[in-house]
C-alpha positions as CSV (number, residue, x, y, z in Angstrom):
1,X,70.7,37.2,133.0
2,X,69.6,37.6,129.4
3,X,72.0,37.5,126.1
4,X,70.4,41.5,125.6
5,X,72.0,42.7,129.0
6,X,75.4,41.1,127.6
7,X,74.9,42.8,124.9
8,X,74.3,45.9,125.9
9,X,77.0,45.8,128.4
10,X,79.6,45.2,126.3
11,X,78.4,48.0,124.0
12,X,78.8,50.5,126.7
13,X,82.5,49.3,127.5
14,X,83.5,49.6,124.2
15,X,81.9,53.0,123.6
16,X,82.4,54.0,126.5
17,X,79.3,56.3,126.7
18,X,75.8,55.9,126.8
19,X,74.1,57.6,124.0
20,X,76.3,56.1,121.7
21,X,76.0,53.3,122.6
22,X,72.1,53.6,122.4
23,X,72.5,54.6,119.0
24,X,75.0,52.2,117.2
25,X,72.6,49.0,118.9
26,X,69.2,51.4,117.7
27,X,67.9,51.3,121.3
28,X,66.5,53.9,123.4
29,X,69.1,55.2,125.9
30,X,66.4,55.0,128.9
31,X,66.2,51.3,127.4
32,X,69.9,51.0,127.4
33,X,70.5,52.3,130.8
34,X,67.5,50.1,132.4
35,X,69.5,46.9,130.7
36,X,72.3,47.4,132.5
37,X,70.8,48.8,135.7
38,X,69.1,45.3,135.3
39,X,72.6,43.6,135.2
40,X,74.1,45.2,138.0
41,X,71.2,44.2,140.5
42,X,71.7,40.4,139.4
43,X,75.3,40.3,139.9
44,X,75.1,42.8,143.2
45,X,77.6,45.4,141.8
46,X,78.3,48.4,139.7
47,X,79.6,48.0,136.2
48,X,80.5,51.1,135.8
49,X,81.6,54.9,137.3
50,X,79.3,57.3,135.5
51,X,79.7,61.2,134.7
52,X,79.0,63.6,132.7
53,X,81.5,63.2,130.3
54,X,82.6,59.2,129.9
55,X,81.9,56.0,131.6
56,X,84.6,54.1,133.0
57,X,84.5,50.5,134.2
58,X,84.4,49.4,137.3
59,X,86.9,46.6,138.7
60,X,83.8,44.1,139.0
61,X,83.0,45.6,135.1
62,X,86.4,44.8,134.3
63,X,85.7,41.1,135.1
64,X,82.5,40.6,133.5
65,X,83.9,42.2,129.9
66,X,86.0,39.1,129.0
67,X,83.5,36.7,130.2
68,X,80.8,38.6,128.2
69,X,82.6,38.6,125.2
70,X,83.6,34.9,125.4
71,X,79.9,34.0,125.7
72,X,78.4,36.2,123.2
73,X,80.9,34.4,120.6
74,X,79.8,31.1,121.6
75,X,76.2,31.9,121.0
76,X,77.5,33.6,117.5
77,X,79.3,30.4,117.1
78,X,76.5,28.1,117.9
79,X,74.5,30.4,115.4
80,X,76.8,30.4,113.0
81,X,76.9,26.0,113.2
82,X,73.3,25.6,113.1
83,X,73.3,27.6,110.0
84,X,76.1,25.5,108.5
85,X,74.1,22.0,109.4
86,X,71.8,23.9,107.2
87,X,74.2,23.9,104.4
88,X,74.5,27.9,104.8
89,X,77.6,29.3,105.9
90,X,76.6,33.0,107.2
91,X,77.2,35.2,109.6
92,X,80.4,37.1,110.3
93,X,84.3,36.4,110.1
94,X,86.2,38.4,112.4
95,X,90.1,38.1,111.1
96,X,93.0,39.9,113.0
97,X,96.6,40.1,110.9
98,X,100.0,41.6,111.9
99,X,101.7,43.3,108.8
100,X,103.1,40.9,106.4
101,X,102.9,37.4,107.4
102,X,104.9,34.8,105.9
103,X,103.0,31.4,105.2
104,X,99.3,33.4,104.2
105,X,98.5,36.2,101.7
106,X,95.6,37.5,103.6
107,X,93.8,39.5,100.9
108,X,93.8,37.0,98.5
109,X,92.8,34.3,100.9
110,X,89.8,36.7,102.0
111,X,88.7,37.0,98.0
112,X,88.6,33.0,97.6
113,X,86.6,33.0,101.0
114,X,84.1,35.5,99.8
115,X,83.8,33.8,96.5
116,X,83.0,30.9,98.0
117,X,80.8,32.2,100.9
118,X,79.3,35.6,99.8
119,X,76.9,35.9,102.8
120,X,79.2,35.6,105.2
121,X,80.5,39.0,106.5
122,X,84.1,39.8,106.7
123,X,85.5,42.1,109.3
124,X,89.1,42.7,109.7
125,X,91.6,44.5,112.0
126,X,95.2,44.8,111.7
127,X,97.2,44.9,115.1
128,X,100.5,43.6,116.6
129,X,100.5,39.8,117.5
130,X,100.2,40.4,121.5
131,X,96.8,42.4,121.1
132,X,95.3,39.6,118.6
133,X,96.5,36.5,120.9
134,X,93.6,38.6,123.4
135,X,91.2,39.4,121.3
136,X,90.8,35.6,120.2
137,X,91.1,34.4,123.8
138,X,88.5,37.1,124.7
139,X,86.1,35.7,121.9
140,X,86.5,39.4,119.9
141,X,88.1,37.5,117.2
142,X,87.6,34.3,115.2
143,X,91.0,33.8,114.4
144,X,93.9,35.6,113.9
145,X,97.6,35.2,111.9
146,X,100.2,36.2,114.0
147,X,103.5,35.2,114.8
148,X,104.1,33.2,117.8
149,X,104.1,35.2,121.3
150,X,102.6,33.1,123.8
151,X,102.4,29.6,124.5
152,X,99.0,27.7,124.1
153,X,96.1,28.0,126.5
154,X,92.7,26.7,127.6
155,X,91.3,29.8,125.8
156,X,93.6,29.7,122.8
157,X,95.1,27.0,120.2
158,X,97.5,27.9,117.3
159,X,98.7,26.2,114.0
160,X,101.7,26.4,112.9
161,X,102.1,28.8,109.7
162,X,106.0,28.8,108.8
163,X,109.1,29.7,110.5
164,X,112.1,31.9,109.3
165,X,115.3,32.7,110.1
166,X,116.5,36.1,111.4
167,X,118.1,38.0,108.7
168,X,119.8,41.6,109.3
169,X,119.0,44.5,107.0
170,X,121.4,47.9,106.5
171,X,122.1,50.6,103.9
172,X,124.7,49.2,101.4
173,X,127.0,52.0,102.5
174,X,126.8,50.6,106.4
175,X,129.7,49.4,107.7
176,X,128.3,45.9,108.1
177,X,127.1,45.6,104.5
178,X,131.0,44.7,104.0
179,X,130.7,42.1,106.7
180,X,130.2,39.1,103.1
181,X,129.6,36.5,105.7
182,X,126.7,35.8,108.6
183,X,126.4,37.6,111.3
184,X,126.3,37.1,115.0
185,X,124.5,38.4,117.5
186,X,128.0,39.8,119.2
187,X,128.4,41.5,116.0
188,X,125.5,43.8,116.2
189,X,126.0,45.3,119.8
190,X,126.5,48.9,119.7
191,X,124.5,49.4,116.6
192,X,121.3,51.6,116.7
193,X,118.3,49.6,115.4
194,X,115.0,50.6,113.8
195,X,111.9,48.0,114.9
196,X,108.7,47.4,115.3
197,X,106.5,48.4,118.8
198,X,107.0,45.9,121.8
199,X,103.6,44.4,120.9
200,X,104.6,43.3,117.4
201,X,105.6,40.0,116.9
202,X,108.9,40.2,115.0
203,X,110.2,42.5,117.9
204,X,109.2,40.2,120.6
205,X,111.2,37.1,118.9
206,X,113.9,39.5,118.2
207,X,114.2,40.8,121.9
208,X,114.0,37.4,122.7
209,X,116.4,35.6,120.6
210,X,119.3,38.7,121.6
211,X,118.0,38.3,125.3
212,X,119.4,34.6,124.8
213,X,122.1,35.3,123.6
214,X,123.3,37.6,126.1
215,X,123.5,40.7,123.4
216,X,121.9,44.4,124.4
217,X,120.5,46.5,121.5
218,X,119.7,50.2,121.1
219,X,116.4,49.8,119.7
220,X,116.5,54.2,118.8
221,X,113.2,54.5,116.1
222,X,110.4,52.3,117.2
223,X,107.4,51.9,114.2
224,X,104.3,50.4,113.9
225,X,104.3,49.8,110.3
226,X,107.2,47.3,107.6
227,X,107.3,50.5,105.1
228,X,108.5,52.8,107.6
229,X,111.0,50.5,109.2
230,X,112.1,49.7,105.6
231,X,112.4,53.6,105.3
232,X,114.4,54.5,107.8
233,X,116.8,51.9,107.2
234,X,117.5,52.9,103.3
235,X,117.8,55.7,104.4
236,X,120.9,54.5,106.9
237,X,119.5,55.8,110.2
238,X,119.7,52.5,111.7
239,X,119.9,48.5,111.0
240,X,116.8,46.1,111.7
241,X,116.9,42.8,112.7
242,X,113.9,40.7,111.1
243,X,112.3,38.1,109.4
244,X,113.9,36.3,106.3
245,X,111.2,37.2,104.0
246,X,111.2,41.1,104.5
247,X,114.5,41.2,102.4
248,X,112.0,40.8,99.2
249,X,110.4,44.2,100.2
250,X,113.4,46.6,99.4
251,X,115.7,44.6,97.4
252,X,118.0,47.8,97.4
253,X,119.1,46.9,100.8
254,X,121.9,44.7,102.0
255,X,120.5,41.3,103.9
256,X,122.7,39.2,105.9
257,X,122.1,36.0,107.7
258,X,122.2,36.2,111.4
259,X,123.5,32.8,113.2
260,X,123.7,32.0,117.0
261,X,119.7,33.0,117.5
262,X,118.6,29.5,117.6
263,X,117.9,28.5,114.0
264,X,114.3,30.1,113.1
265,X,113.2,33.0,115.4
266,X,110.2,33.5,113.8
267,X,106.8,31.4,113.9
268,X,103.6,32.4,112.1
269,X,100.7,30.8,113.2
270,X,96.7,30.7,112.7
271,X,95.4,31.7,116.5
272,X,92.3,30.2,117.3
273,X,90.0,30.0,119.9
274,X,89.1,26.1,121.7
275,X,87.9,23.7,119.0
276,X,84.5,23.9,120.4
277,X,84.9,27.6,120.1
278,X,85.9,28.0,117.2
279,X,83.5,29.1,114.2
280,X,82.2,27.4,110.7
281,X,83.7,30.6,109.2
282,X,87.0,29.9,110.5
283,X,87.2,26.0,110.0
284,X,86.4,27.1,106.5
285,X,88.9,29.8,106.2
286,X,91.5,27.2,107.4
287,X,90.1,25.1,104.8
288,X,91.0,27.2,102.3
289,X,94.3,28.3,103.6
């Protein structure tokens, strides 16, 4: 099995389609498809279900993606350390984010890390803290900030970021605006909520810390991004239940403290792969965080 047959592989699955393929890794598609033709006889299965229109993965295909990916960033990595023995830091920096993370400021954090290593590349993706914990225990990212969904693995390590409290935002002219003392998780039963997808992180500690406590919520406008839940709830179509620090985004709204959720609800963290995964580029990122 050679690296270029990973590689080529895992081009395919994420494209999904041949030609493309061929032509983002500027190889010939008769190349491309003798690579993987080449893969399948070694491991003695099909990779993938062909037709005219798209390529689909087989289940044995399935099962070689994660382990491809894994390798291909440990050979990046390896790389990437040789280079840094070297006294050159180069290569690339994969970063995933969920929206506004308390403990980092991403984009300025990214400027000092350019700065200080302009030929390293930076790539970044912004997704909910489920999909990131995945894509850094599948090798597809370096690191990732997130908050807290999932307890450490073999395949993934986190560092603690910061921790808040839950804190419940409404329209001034909502009836629990008035309340002038903290909340309780009893108290916000029957209300409609606004709040992030299931993926994100903030809901998942939220669903969690109500599930504790015994409490259901009518989660009614589901969004994927803080400006649109801070939207709907100025514009009193619904309350939101969610990190201390969000308050500071629309300081028009009313913010109370919610008690009885077990102190803080909310862990950031640094996600990273196994120390002897893990990249110069992101030990240096660390570094500087």
């Amino acid at each position: 099995m050679e690296l270029r047959h990973l590689r080529h592989f895992v081009a395919v699955a994420e494209d999904r389609h041949f030609t493309r393929a061929a032509e983002r890794l500027m190889v010939s598609q008769s190349g491309l498809s003798a690579s993987i033709r080449a893969l399948e006889r070694e491991l003695r299965a099909p990779l993938f279900v062909r037709s005219t229109r798209r390529v689909t993965l087989t289940e044995a295909g399935r099962a070689l993606l994660g382990e491809a990916e894994r390798i291909l960033a440990q050979v990046r990595a390896a790389h990437d350390a040789v280079a840094a023995v070297q006294g050159v830091l180069r290569g690339t920096l994969a970063l995933g984010t969920e929206q506004c993370i308390a403990g980092v400021y991403a984009a300025g954090l990214l400027a000092a890390f350019r700065r200080r290593h302009p030929d390293v590349e930076i790539r970044l993706r912004q997704s909910g803290s489920l999909d990131l914990a995945e894509d850094v225990a599948a090798g597809r990212l370096d690191l990732a900030f997130a908050y807290r969904t999932r307890a450490d693995s073999d395949q993934l390590r986190s560092v603690p970021l910061a921790t808040e409290p839950m804190t419940l935002l409404c329209h001034p002219g909502h009836p629990l605006a008035s309340a002038g003392a903290a909340l309780v998780p009893d108290d916000l039963a029957g209300h409609v909520f606004v709040d992030f997808h299931p993926d994100w992180g903030p809901r998942r500690a939220t669903d969690a810390a109500f599930a504790a406590a015994g409490v259901r919520r009518k989660v009614a406008l589901e969004v994927n991004d803080v400006h649109s839940l801070l939207d709907l709830v100025d514009e009193n179509l619904g309350i939101a239940a969610v990190p201390r620090h969000f308050r500071h985004k629309r300081e028009a709204l009313s913010a109370l403290p919610v008690q009885g959720t077990g102190g803080a609800v909310y862990e950031t963290v640094a996600l990273l792969p196994p120390a002897q995964a893990t990249s110069p580029a992101a030990r240096a990122l660390l570094e500087l965080l």
